[in-house]
C-alpha positions as CSV (number, residue, x, y, z in Angstrom):
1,X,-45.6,18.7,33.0
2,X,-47.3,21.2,30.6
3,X,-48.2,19.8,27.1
4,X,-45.6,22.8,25.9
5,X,-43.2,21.1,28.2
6,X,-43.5,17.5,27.1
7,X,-43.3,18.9,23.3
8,X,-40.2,20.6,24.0
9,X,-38.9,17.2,25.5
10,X,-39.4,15.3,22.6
11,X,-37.9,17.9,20.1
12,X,-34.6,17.7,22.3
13,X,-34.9,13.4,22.3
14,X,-35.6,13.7,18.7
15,X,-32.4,15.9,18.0
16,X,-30.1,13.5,20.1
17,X,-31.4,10.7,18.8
18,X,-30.8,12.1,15.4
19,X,-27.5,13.0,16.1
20,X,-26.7,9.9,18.0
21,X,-27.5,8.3,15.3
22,X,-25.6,10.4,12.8
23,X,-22.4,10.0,14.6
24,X,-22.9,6.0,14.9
25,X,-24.0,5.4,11.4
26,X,-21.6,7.4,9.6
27,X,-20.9,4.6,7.5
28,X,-24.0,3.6,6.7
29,X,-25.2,4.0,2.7
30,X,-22.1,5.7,2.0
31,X,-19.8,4.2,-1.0
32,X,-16.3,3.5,0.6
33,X,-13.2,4.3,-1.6
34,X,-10.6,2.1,-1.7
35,X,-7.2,3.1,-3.2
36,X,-4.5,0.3,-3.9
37,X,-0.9,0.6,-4.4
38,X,0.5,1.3,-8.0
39,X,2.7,-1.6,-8.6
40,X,1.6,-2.2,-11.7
41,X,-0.2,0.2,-14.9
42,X,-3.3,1.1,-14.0
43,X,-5.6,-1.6,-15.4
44,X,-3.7,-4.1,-13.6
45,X,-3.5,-2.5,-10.2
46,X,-7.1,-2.3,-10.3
47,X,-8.5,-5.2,-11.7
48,X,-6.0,-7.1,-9.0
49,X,-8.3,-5.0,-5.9
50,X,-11.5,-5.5,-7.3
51,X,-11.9,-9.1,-6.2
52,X,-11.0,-7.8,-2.7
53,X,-13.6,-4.8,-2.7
54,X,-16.4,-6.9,-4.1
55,X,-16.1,-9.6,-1.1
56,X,-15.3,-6.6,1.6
57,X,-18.7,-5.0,0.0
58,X,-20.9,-8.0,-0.2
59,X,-19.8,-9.0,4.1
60,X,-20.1,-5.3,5.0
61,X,-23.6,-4.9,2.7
62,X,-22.0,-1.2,1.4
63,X,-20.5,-0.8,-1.7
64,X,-16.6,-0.5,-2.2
65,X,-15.1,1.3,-5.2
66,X,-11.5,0.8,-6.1
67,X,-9.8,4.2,-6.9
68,X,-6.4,4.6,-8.8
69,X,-3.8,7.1,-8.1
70,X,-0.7,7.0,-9.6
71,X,2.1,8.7,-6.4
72,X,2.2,8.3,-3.3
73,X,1.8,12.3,-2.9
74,X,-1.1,12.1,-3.6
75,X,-2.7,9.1,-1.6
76,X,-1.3,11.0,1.7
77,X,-2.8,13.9,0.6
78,X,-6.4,12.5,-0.3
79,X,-6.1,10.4,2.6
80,X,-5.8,13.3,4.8
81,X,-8.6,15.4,2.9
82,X,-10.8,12.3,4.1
83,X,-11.5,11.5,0.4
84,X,-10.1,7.6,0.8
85,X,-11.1,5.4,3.8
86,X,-8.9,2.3,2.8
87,X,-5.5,2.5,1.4
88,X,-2.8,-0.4,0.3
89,X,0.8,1.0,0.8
90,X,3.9,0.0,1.6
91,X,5.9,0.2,4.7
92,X,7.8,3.3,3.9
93,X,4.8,5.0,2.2
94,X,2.9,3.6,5.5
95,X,5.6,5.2,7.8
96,X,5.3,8.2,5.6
97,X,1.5,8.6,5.5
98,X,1.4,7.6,9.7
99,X,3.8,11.0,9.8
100,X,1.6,12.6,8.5
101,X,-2.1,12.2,9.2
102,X,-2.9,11.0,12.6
103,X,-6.6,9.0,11.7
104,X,-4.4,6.7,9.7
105,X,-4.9,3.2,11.3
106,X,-3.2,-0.5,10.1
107,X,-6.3,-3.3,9.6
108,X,-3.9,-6.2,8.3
109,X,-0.7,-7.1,6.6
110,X,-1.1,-9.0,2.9
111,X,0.8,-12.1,3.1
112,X,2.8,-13.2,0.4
113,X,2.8,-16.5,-1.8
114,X,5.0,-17.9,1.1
115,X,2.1,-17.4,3.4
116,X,4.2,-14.5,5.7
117,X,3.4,-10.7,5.5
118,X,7.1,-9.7,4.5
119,X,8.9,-9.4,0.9
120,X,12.2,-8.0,-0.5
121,X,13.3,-5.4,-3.1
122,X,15.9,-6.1,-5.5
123,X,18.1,-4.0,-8.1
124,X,17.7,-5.6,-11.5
125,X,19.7,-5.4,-14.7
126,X,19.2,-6.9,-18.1
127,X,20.8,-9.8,-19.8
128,X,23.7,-7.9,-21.0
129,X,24.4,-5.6,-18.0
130,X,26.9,-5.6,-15.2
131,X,27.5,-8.9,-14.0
132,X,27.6,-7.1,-10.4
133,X,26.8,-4.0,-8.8
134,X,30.7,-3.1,-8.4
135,X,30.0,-2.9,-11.9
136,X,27.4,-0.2,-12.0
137,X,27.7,2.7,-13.6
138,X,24.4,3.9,-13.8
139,X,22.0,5.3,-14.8
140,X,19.3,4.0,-12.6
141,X,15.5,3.8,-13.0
142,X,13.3,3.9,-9.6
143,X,9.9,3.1,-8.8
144,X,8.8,6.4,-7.0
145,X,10.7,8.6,-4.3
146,X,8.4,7.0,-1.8
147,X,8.2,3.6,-2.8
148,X,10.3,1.2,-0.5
149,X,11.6,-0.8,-3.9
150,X,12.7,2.8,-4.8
151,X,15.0,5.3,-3.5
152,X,15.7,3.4,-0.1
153,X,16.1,0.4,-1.8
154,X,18.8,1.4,-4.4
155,X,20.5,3.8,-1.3
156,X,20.6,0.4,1.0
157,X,22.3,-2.1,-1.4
158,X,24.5,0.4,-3.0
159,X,26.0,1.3,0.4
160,X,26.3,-2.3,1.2
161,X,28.9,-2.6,-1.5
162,X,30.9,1.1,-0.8
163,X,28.8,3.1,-3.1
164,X,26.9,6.7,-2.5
165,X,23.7,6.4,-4.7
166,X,23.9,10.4,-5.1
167,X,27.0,9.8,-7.5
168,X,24.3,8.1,-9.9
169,X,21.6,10.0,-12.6
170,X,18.4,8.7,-11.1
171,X,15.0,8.6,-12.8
172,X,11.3,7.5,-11.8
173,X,9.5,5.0,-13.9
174,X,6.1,5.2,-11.4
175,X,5.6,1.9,-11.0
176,X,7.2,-1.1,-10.7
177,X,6.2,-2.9,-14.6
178,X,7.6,0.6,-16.1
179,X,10.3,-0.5,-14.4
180,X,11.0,-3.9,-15.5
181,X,10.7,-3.1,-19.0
182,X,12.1,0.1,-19.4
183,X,15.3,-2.0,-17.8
184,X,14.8,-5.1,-20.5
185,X,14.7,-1.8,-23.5
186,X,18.3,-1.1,-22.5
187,X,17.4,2.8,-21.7
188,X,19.0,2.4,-18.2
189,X,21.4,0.1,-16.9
190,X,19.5,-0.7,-13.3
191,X,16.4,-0.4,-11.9
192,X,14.5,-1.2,-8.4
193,X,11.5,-3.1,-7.9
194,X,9.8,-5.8,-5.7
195,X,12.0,-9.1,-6.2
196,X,8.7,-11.5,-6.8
197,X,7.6,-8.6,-9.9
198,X,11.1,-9.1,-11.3
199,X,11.0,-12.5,-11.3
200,X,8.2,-12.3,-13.8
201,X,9.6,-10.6,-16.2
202,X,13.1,-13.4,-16.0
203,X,11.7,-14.8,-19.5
204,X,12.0,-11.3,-21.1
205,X,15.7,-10.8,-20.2
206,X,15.3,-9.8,-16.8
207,X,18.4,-10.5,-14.1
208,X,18.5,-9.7,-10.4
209,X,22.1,-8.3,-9.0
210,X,21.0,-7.4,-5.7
211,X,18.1,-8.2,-3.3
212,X,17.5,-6.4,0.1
213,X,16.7,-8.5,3.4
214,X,12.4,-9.1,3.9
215,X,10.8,-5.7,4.6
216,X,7.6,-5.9,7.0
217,X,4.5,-6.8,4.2
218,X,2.4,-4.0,2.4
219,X,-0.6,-3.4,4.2
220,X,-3.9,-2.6,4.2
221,X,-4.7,1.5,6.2
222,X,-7.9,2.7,7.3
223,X,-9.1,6.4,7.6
224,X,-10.4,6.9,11.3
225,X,-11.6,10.3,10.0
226,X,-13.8,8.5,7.8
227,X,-15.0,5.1,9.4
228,X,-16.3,5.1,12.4
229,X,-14.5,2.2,15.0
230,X,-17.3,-0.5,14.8
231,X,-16.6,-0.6,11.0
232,X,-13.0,-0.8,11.1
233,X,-13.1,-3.9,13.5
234,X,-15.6,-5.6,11.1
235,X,-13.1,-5.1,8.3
236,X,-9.9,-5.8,10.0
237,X,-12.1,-9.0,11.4
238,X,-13.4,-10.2,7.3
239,X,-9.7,-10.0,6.7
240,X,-8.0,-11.5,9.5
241,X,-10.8,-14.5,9.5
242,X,-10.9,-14.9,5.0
243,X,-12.1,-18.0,4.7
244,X,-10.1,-20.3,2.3
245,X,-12.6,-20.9,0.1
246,X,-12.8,-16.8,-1.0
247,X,-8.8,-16.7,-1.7
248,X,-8.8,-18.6,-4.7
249,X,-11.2,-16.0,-5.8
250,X,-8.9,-12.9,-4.9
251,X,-5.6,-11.3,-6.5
252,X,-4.8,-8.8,-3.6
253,X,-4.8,-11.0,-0.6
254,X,-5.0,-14.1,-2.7
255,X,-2.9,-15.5,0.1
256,X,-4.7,-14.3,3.4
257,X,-3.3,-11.7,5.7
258,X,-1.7,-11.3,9.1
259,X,-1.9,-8.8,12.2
260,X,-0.2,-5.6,11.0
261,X,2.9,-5.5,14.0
262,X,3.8,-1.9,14.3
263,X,7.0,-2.5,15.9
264,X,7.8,-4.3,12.7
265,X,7.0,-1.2,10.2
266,X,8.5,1.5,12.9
267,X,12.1,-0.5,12.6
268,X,12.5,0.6,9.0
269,X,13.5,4.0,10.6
270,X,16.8,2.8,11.1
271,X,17.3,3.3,7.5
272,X,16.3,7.4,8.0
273,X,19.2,8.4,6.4
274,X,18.4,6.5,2.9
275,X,14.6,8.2,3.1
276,X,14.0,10.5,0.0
């Protein structure tokens, strides 16, 4: 072989080796963006994931930033520009966002203080409201069109007692604390959040009327468009594997997480018809 010819050689090594290496290190230096889901006003939502980014961060020696977004409109749509590689949702935003964008791909369920990755919704009233929902006259306050606690929430239990939720004036409060207080102010009659948020706000006046059955948890999503499959086993292993001694120092996944079943999250089709 020529000297020309072994130069040319190593030029073509170098550029596969370069490439090679480009494809398998995607991740590496890069600052992942982690988007949680908006419960709760801003501040809250994401001084609860911060804990959580800092110790997925520190195992996976990359930074993490937590970014807000306010709808769920516009998590799929980011998500699917590639601009968020982790996302917490809901299953019907989950369902929603799978739909859509084809990279999206579960890494674990949260569990809840019960230690199981399920919860329920519930329609709440104030002090002085209807004593039932046979009672209801509306109007209603909603999380978001999207959110499980929202629309499908307040369609499900409605129908459950002979009622067609499009007879009622429906609003969106965003999040689940709007929610709560704008219920407590008197300004609407009912609203629909998650049943452990309500029972928060029980001191200020708050009353459950009606809870749904457990839902599949919320759960954690990563973006296959943007992390490559090495790093997406390492994070769904750091959160399947948490050791106790780092949940007493977390808010979002305070109490461990589970395998995200997909069977599980697919069932809440059956409720198509109550999708907004």
């Amino acid at each position: 072989m020529t000297t020309r010819s072994r130069f040319k050689l190593m030029v073509c090594i170098s550029w596969l080796l370069l490439y090679c290496g480009s494809a398998s290190g995607q991740d590496a230096g890069r600052i992942l963006t982690f988007v949680p889901l908006p419960l709760e006003q801003p501040e809250a939502t994401v001084a609860a994931a911060r804990p959580l980014a800092a110790y997925l961060g520190d195992q996976l020696k990359q930074p993490v930033q937590v970014r807000y977004l306010p709808d769920y409109q516009s998590i799929i749509r980011l998500f699917g520009e590639g601009k968020i590689d982790i996302v917490h949702l809901g299953p019907l935003p989950y369902l929603t966002l799978r739909q859509t964008v084809e990279t999206a791909e579960p890494l674990a369920a949260v569990n809840e203080a019960g230690g199981k990755a399920s919860y329920s919704c519930a329609l709440v009233t104030a002090l002085d409201g209807p004593a039932s929902l046979r009672q209801l006259q509306g109007p209603l306050i909603l999380t978001q069109p999207l959110s499980t606690c929202g629309y499908l929430t307040a369609a499900l239990l409605l129908e459950q007692q002979g009622k067609d939720i499009k007879r009622y004036n429906v609003s969106y409060a965003g999040n689940h604390d709007k929610v709560a207080l704008t219920v407590i102010r008197g300004t609407y009659q009912a609203g629909t959040m998650k049943t452990a948020l309500a029972r928060k706000y029980a001191n200020l006046g708050l009353r459950v009327l009606a809870e749904t059955k457990p839902f599949p948890g919320f759960l954690l999503v990563a973006n296959r468009a943007t992390l490559s499959p090495e790093l997406i086993s390492r994070i769904r292993d750091l959160l399947l594997n948490l050791p106790p001694d780092q949940k007493p120092r977390l808010l979002l996944g305070q109490y461990g997480f589970s395998p995200a079943l997909e069977q599980e999250y697919l069932r809440l089709q059956r409720y198509r018809s109550f999708f907004r």
